[in-house]
Every structure is written in C-alpha cells, then in structure tokens.
C-alpha positions in Angstrom: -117.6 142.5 -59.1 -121.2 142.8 -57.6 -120.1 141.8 -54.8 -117.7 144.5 -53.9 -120.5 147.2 -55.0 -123.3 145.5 -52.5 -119.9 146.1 -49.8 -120.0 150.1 -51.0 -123.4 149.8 -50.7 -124.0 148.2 -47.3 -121.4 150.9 -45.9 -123.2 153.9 -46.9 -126.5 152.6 -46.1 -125.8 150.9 -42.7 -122.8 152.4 -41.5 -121.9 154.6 -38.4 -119.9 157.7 -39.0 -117.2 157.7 -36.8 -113.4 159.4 -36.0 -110.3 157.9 -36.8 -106.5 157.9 -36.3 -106.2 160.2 -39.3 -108.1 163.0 -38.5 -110.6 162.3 -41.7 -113.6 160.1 -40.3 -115.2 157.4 -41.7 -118.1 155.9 -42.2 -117.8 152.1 -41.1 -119.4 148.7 -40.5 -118.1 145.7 -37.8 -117.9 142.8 -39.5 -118.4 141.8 -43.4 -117.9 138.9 -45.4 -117.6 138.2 -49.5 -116.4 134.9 -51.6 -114.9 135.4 -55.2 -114.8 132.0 -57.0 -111.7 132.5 -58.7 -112.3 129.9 -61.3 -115.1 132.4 -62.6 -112.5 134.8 -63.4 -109.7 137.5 -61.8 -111.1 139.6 -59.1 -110.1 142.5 -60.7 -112.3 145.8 -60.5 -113.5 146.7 -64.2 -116.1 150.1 -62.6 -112.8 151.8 -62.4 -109.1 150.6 -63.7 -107.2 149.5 -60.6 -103.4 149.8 -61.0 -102.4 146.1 -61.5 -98.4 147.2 -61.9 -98.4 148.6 -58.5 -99.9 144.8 -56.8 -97.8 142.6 -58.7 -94.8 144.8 -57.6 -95.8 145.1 -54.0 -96.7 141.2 -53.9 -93.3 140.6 -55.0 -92.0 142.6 -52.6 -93.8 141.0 -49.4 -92.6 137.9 -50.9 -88.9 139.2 -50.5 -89.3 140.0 -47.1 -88.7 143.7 -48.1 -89.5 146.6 -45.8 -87.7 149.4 -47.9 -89.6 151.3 -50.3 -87.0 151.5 -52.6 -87.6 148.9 -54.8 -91.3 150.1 -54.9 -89.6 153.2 -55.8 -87.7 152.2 -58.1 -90.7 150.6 -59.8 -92.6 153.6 -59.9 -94.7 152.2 -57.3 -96.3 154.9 -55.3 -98.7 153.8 -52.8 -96.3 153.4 -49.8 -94.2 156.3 -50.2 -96.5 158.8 -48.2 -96.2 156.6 -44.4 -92.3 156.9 -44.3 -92.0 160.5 -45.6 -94.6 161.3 -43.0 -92.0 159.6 -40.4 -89.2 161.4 -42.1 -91.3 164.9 -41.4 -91.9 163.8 -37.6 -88.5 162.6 -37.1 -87.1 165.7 -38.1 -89.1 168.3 -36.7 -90.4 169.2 -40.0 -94.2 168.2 -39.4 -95.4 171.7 -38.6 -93.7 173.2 -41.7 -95.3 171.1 -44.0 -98.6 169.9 -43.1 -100.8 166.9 -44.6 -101.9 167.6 -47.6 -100.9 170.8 -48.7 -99.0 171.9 -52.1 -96.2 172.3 -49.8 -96.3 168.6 -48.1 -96.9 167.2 -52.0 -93.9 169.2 -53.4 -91.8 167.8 -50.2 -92.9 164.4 -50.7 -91.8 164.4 -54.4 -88.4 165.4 -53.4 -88.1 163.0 -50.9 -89.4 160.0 -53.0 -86.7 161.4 -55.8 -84.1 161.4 -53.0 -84.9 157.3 -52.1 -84.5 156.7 -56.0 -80.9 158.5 -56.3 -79.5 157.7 -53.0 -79.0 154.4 -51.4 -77.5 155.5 -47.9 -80.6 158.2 -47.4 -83.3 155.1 -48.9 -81.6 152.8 -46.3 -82.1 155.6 -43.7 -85.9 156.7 -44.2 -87.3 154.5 -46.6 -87.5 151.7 -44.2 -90.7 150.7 -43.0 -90.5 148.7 -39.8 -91.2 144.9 -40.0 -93.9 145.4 -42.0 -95.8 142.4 -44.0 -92.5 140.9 -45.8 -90.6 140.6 -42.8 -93.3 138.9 -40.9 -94.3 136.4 -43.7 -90.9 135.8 -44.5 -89.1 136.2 -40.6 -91.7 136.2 -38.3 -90.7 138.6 -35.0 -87.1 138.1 -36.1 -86.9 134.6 -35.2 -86.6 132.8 -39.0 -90.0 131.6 -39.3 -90.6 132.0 -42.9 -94.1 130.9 -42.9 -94.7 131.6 -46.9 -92.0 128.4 -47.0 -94.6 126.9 -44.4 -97.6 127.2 -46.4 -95.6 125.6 -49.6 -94.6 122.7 -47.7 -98.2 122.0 -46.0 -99.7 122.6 -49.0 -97.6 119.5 -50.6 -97.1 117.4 -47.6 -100.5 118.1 -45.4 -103.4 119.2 -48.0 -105.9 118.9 -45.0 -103.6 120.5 -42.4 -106.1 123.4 -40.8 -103.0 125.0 -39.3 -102.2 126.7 -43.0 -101.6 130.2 -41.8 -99.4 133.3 -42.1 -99.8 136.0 -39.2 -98.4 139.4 -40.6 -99.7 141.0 -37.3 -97.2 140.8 -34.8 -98.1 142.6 -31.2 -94.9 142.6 -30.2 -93.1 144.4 -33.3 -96.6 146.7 -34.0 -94.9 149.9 -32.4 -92.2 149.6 -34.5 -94.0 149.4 -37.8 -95.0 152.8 -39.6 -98.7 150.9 -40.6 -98.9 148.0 -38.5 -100.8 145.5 -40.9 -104.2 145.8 -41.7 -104.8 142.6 -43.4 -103.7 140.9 -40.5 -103.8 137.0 -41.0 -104.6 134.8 -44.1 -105.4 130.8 -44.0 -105.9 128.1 -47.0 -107.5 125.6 -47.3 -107.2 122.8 -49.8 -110.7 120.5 -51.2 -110.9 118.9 -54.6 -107.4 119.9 -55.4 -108.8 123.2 -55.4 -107.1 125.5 -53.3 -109.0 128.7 -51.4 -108.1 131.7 -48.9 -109.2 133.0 -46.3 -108.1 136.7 -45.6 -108.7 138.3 -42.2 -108.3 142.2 -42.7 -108.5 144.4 -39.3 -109.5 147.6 -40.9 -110.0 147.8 -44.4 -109.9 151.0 -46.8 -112.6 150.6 -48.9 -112.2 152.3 -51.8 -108.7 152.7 -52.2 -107.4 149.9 -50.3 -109.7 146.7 -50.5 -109.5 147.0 -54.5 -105.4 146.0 -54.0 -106.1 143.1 -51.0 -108.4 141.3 -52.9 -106.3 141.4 -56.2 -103.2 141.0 -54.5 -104.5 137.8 -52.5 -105.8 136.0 -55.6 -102.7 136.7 -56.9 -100.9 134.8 -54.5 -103.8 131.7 -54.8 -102.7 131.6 -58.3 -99.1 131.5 -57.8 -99.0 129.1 -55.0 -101.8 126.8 -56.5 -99.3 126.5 -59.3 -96.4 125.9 -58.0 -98.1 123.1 -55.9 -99.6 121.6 -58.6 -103.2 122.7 -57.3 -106.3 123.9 -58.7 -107.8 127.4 -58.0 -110.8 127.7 -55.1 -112.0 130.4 -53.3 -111.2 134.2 -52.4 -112.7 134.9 -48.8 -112.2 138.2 -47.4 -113.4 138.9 -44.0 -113.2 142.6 -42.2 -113.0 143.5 -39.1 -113.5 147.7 -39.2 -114.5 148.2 -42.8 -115.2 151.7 -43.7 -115.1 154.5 -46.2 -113.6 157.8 -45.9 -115.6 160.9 -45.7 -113.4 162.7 -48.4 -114.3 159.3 -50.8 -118.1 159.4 -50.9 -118.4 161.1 -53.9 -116.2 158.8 -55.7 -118.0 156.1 -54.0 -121.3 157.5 -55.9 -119.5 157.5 -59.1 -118.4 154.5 -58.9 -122.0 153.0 -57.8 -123.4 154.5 -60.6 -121.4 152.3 -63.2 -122.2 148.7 -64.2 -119.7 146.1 -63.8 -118.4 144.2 -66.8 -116.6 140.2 -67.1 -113.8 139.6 -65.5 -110.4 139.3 -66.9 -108.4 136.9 -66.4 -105.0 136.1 -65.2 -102.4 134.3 -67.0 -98.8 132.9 -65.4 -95.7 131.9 -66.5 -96.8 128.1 -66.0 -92.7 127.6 -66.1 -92.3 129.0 -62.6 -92.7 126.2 -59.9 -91.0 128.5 -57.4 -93.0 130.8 -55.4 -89.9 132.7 -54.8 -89.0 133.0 -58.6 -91.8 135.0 -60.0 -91.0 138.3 -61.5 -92.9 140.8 -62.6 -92.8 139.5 -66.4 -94.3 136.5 -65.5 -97.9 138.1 -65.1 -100.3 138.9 -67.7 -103.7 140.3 -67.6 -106.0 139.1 -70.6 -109.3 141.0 -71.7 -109.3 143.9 -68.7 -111.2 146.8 -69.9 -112.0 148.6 -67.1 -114.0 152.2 -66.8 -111.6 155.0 -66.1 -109.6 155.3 -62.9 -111.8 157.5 -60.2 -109.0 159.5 -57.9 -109.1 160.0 -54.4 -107.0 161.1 -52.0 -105.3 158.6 -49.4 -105.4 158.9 -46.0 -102.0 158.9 -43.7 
C-alpha cells in the first residue's frame, strides 16, 4: 500500500516530536486522510506480514460485544493482554515490583496471560476490559443500543440514510475503560450498490496499530456488504493524533526501504448472510506474500 508508506513518510518528515501518556514520545501529525478502493484488492500490508489471525479474531470479538480477553486468549491472540495485566499490577500494588518492560514485567505477564487461559473465575476477575469497543457497538452506554444491528437494518431499509454510524467512544463510560477507544467512530455510506467507510480514529499507532484498523475495517465492509447484498466501495481512514513512537523509527526505516507488492485478496464464506454468524473459518486470504514481520515493541 503506497498509500500507507507516503503516511510513514509524511510523519517523519513533517511531524512534531512530542510527550505522551506512556512515557515513550512520539513523533505526530494533526490531521491525515487516505482512501483504499477495496475493489482493487485487500488492504493488507505486504512490506511486512501483518498478523491476519489476530484481526479476524478480535473483529469477531467486537462483534460479540466481548470485553474479556479470554477468548482472545484462548485464541492465542495477544495484542490486548498487556492493558489488563498492567491494571492487574496497579490494582494490586505490584507496579513498582515489576516495571514496564523489563524481563521481570514480561515473565509476570506470561503467567498472568496463562492464568486467564486455565482459570475462568481469575479471567472473569482481571481479564475484563471495561466497556470497551464490543460493548459499545453492541450495548451502547448500557442502554441496548446495538448499533452494528442498526447499520444492518439501514443499510437494507435506508441505503441513502447519512445517519449510518456506530460511536465506540463513549464520554460517559471512558474512565471506566482500560484504553478508551482510539478509533472512535465509523460511518457508511452506500452509492452504486457499492458500499464504503468512513473510519474516524482519535490517535492512531502507526506502525503497530493502523496496520490492524485498516484491515480490520475492510473486513467488516466485506462482511456487511455481503450480508446486505451490496457491492464493496471505499476504505476511508481519517486521524485525528497520528503519530509514531520514538522506539519504532528504525523499524519505520526498514520498512520504508522495501517495495510494496499486489494486494491479496479476501475471500468469504458467501453462505453467511448473518453478520453475527461469521466464524473465524469463514475467512480466507488468497495470494498474500508479504516481506517478513518487522518487531517492535508496544506501548502501554
């Protein structure tokens, strides 16, 4: 994707250094905006392989209206696990003892990860997350608004509704989440039985993160454009604070020094017609060869 290596690009070149709630700094840009024409292929990173398990899985768990790492967990899913151990730490007056990102805080968080797999009353306990995405998309502020349902039935009933929205940041539950959710609110839009999104993201990872937000949201164009009947549009992702961490640059430079290749492309179980009936079977991605995986470490 060219588009997502001019984004790297415009960062480093134009960006402010800055502080941040993590303690790691950034280097970041106000306001950027990219469009993936979906028909042209799956927005899938091929300069480095992106972990494709872990975004079907965590789709399919905002979908559920999930807020427990478990199933994540019990997926071998990984990228959440580090925000509710941290709370689990705090919580228990354990922070000092094991600080951020030592061998000591790594060992911990293996056991406690192990400990969410093996037992249900101790995941129930400290896996939770808050009303995170799921319960937002699915029970907005507690009060039963299941707007993924909504955007289904407007889709069908009111193609040219401009009111097609899901909110997943909630002021009044924020305090209560462990991440309060940085893609914050998504819209479609429906022309020439095409369907497109529009994704509003308030602070956006760059490296680590916006690979998995754009994937994961023309993942869900897919699945509801099928189960509506629709055709696939647009990808639209718009950032608020969009920024690279200072401990990433050098992967950054790695990665800018590789040349992207086609696309791949995403194939469905066309026999789903549910958006609620997907699993994880029913996704297949044809003809990715991506370079190898560039690690970096993730901020808390």
């Amino acid at each position: 994707m060219k588009q997502y290596h001019d984004l790297l690009r415009h960062i480093m070149e134009k960006g402010v250094d800055r502080d941040d709630r993590t303690g790691t700094g950034t280097r970041s840009v106000f306001g950027y905006q990219f469009r993936c024409d979906l028909s042209e292929g799956f927005p899938l990173l091929t300069t480095k392989k992106v972990f494709t398990k872990g975004i079907i899985h965590e789709l399919l768990w905002f979908l559920a209206g999930d807020t427990n790492i478990k199933y994540l967990v019990d997926n071998d899913v990984k990228i959440w696990n580090e925000w509710p151990f941290q709370n689990y730490l705090e919580k228990n007056s354990l922070a000092d003892k094991y600080p951020k990102y030592t061998p000591e805080w790594e060992e911990q968080l293996a056991l406690f990860v192990q400990k969410v797999k093996e037992d249900a009353e101790f995941a129930k306990t400290w896996g939770d997350l808050g009303p995170v995405y799921g319960y937002q998309w699915r029970n907005f502020n507690g009060q039963h608004i299941d707007q993924i349902q909504k955007v289904i039935d407007t889709c069908k009933k009111n193609p040219n509704s401009r009111r097609n929205l899901v909110v997943a940041y909630n002021p009044a539950q924020a305090d209560s989440m462990a991440l309060p959710p940085c893609h914050s609110l998504f819209q479609f839009y429906i022309a020439n039985n095409k369907l497109s999104c529009q994704l509003y993201q308030r602070s956006v990872d760059s490296f680590l993160g916006l690979p998995f937000n754009i994937a994961s949201y023309s993942l869900l164009v897919h699945m509801i454009a099928q189960v509506c009947d629709l055709e696939v549009g647009d990808f639209v992702h718009t950032s608020g604070d969009l920024h690279i961490y200072h401990n990433h640059f050098d992967q950054v430079k790695e990665q800018l020094s590789r040349t992207p290749k086609a696309l791949p492309k995403l194939k469905l179980n066309p026999e789903i017609k549910d958006i609620f009936g997907f699993k994880f079977e029913d996704f297949e991605i044809l003809d990715y060869n991506p370079d190898p995986m560039i690690k970096a470490p993730i901020a808390v």
